[in-house]
N, C-alpha and C positions, 0 to 999 in steps of 0.2 A: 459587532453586528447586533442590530435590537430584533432581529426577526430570522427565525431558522431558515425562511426561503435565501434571506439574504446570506447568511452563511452559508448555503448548502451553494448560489452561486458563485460566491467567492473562491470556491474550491474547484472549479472547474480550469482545468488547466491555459485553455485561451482566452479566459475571464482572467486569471493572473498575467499571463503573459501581455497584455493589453496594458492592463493595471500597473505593472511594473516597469512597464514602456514609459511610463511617466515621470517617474524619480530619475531619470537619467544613469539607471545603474545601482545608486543608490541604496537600493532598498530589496531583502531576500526574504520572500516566502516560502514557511514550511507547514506542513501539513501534519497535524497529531497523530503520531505513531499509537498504537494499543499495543502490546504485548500479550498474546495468547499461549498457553501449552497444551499438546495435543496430545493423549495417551495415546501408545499401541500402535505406533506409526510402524509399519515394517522399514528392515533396511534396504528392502529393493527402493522407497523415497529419493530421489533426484532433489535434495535441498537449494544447490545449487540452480537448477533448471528453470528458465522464464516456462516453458511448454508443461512445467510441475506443476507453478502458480497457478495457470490458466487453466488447468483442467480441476485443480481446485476450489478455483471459485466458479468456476462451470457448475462441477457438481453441486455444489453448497448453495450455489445461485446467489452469488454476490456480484457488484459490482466490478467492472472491470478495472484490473491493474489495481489489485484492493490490495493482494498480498505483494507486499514491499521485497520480501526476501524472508527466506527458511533457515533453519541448522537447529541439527540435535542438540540437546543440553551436554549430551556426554558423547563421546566415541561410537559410531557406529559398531565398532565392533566388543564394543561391552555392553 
């Protein structure tokens, strides 16, 4: 893409699904993963939980369906 507008529509999921409608199959888009670490999460956290994500990026005021999925680096209970 030569223009952020143009990438930022490419990422819209019925803009792919249209797009990919085209290759016959063909052809799989993925979306750039970021990898963040959060300190100080407690273990009451539902990593697990889509209803975790969404109150997450609720609060933080992100985009919807932004966080992909969770999990501790180490055992909840160490």
């Amino acid at each position: 893409m030569n223009m952020k507008e143009a990438a930022n529509w490419i990422r819209l999921v019925d803009v792919q699904k249209v797009f990919m409608a085209h290759f016959d199959g063909t052809l799989n888009m993925h979306n750039k993963l970021y990898y963040d670490i959060a300190e100080f999460i407690p273990t009451t956290f539902d990593a697990g939980s889509s209803f975790t994500h969404t109150k997450v990026e609720e609060d933080n005021m992100m985009d919807q369906d932004t966080v992909v999925y969770s999990r501790y680096i180490k055992p909840a209970h160490l």
